[in-house]
N, C-alpha and C positions, 0 to 999 in steps of 0.2 A: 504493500500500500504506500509505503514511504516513494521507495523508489520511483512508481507512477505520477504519484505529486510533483516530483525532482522532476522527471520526465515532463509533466503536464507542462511545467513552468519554462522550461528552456523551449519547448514547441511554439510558447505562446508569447513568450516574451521574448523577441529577438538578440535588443541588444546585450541582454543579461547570458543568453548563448553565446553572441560573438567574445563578450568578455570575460566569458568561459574557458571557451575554445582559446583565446590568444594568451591569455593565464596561464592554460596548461601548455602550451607550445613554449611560452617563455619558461618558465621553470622545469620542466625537462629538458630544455633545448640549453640554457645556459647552466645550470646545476653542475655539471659534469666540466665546464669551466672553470665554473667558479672553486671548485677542489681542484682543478688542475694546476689552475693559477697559484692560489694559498700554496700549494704546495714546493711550487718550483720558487716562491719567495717574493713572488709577485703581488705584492700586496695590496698596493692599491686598486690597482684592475681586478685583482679577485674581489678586495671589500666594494666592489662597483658593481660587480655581479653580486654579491650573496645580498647588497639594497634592492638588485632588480628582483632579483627571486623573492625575496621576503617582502618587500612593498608590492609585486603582484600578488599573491598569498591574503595579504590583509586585502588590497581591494575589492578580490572575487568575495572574500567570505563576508565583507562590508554591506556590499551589492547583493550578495545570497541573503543577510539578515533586513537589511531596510528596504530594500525592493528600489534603491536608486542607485543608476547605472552612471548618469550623471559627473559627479564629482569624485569616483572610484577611478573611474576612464580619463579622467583630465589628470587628476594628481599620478594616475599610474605613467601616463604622456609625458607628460613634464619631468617624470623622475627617468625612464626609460630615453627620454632626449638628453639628459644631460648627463647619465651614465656612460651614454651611448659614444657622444662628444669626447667625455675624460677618457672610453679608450681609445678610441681612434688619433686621439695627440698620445699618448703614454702608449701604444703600441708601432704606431706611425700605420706603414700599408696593412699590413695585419689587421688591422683596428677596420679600418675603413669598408671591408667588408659589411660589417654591423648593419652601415647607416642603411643599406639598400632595404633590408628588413624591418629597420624602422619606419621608410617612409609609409610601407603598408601598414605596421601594425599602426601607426599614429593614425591613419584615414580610415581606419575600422574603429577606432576608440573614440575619436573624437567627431566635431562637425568638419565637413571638408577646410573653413575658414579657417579654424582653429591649427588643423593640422598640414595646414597650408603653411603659415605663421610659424611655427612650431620647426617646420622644414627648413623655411628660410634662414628661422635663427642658429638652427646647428648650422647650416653649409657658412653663412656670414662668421660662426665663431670660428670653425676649423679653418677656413679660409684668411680670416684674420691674423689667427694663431701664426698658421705657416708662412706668413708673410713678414712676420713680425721676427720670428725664429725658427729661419730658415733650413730647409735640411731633416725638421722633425719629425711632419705629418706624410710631407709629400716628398718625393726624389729631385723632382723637376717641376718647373711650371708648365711644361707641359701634361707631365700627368695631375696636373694640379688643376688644369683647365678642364681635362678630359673628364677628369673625375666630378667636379663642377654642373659640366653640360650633361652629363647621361644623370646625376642627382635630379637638376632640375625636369628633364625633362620626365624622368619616372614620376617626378613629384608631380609635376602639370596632369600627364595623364592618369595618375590616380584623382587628383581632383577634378577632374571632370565626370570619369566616373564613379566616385562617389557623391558629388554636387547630384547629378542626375539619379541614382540611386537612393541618397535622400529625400529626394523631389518626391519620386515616384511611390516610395515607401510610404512619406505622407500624404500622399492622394488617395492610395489605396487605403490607408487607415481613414481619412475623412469621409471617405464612399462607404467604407464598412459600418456608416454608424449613421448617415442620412438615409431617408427616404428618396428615391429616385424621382420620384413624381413631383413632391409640394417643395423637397429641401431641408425640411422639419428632420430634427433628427427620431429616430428611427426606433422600434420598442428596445432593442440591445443596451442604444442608449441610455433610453428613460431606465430600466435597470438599473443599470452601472452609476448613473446620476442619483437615483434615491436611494442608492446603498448606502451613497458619498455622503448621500445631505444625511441620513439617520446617525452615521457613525459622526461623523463631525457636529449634531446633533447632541448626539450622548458626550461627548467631550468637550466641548467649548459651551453649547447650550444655544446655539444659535436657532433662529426660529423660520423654520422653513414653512411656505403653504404649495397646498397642490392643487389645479382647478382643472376637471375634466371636463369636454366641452366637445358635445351632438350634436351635428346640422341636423334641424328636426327638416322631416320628410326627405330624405335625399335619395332614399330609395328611388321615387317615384319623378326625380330632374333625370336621372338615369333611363329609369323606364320608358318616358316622356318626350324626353329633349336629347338621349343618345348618353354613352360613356367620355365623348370629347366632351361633351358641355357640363359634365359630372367632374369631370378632370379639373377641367377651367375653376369654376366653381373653387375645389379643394383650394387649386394652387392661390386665388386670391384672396379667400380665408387665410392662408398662410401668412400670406403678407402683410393682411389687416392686421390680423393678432400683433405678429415681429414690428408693425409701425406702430403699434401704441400700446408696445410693454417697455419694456427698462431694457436695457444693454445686457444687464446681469440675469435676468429672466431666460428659462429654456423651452423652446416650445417642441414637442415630440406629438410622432403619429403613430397611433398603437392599436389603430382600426381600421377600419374601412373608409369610415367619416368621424371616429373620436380622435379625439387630439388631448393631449396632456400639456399644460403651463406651468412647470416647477417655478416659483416665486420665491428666492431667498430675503433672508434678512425683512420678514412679512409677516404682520401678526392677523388679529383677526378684523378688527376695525378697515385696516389694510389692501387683504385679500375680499371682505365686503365692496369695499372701491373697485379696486380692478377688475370683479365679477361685472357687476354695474356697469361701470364704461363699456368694459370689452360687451357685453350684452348692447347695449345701447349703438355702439359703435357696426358689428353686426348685420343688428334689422336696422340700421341706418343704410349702409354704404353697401353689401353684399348681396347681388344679384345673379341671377339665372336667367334662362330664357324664359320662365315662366314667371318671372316677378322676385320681388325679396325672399332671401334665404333668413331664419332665424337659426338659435343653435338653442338649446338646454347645457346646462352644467351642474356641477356640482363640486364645493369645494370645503377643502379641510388643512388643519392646521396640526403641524407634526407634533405629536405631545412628547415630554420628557420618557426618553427609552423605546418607543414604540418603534416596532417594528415596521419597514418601509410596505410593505403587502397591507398590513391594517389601516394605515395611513391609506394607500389606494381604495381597497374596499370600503373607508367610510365616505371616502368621495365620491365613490361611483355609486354607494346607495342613496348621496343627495341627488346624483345625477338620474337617476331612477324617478325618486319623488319629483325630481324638477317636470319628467317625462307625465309624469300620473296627473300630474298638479296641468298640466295644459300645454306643457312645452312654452317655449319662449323666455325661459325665466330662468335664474339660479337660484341655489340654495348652499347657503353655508354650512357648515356644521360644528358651531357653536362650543358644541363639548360632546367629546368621544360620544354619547347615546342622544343626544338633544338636537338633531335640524334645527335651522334657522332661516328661514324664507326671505330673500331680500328685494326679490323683483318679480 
């Protein structure tokens, strides 16, 4: 069971794999140096390796316990660039082998910018170094150039492809969590977001509301007027809602025609208001080919410890009563067992 979770997690969590995998490459791959070096009286080059192995060591298990891959990858970078550097001057050509496998491991660990950056400043300090104190690092300026130009250029084309691999990695994560049709993010989303809001909830105490929200009759703009003018529809509700909530408001689609409005930092007085408007705004402005569209809701307000699903279900049974009561209207719900009628 252990093992599957370990498993689940490197499946699902990419960068926490890559800084897995480059973990165990650097501390296998250089370990057997770094005793080689101690031993032959090399000392400093070996205490340069047994920082890389033991600073990689702490970041994977840092990144395995906090779940952020973040500042384990950047301080692993930074120490792995400038280990990297101390051998390549204190071995001279020998050393400089290193850098080529730095520049990948830096552009898997970090953002391409960063490890862009990161590049340049080893190749500027080595290159400085041997300029200053000739004879160290490099034999010649010729191989000082050469080694130079094929640096940079490995470096150029790993950033481009990783820049574009980045890209595309967050596109695909952003598509993984909308709706394709309105934009609205997506039921996985709304999940993942009221887990967030209950746990941060239960520890800081912040007060979240939730407002669930029916086109009444939509069935029948479908039936009526076709699935494009059903579409239309959707997508300019979308827009209504996103034009007159808060920047910090989430709006999700977790139906066919329900939609979900996470409302942080909203109490109940609050979440009264924005039912109201949004209701009013609506049967104002939201049409079909057959005339104004209205919607039903119903909304709640996260209590202390409650679970994110209870929180849902008492919203969706004002949304119910909103439904019984005539449609057109919301209903708050005041306290965990008590509706509250506002419109």
């Amino acid at each position: 069971m252990q093992n599957s979770r370990l498993l689940r997690r490197l499946r699902t969590d990419f960068q926490l794999s890559i800084l897995t995998l480059m973990g165990a490459l650097g501390v296998f791959g250089i370990s057997p140096y770094a005793v080689y070096r101690l031993l032959e009286g090399n000392y400093v080059v070996g205490a340069a390796d047994v920082i890389i192995v033991c600073s990689t060591i702490a970041a994977v298990f840092y990144a395995w316990r906090s779940g952020d891959t973040v500042k384990p990858g950047i301080a692993v970078s930074v120490i792995f660039s400038a280990a990297s550097t101390l051998i390549a001057i204190k071995l001279g050509i020998n050393g400089l082998f290193w850098i080529y496998p730095l520049i990948l491991f830096n552009f898997f660990m970090v953002s391409p910018g960063k490890a862009l950056l990161a590049m340049l400043l080893v190749l500027s300090t080595l290159v400085g170094y041997a300029l200053s104190v000739p004879g160290t690092v490099f034999e010649s300026h010729y191989q000082m150039v050469s080694f130079l130009v094929t640096c940079l250029m490995a470096s150029f084309m790993s950033f481009v492809f990783a820049y574009r691999t980045h890209n595309q990695r967050d596109q695909l994560q952003l598509l993984s969590v909308l709706d394709p049709l309105t934009g609205a993010r997506n039921r996985r989303a709304m999940t993942e977001e009221l887990k967030a809001a209950a746990s941060v909830q239960r520890r800081h105490g912040d007060n979240y509301a939730v407002l669930v929200m029916d086109l009444d009759h939509f069935k029948q703009i479908n039936d009526q007027h076709g699935h494009l003018a059903g579409d239309q529809v959707l997508m300019d509700f979308v827009e209504l809602v996103k034009s007159h909530s808060r920047k910090e408001d989430r709006l999700f689609r977790f139906g066919g025609e329900e939609f979900l409005l996470l409302l942080p930092n909203t109490d109940l007085a609050s979440l009264r208001s924005a039912a109201e408007h949004l209701q009013a705004q609506v049967a104002e402005q939201l049409r079909s080919p057959g005339g104004p569209v209205t919607m039903s809701s119903g909304g709640a307000i996260l209590q202390r410890g409650e679970h994110w699903e209870a929180l849902l279900q008492r919203a969706d049974l004002c949304l119910y009563q909103a439904k019984d009561a005539g449609r057109n209207r919301a209903i708050i719900d005041s306290q965990p067992q008590r509706p509250l009628l506002v419109s």
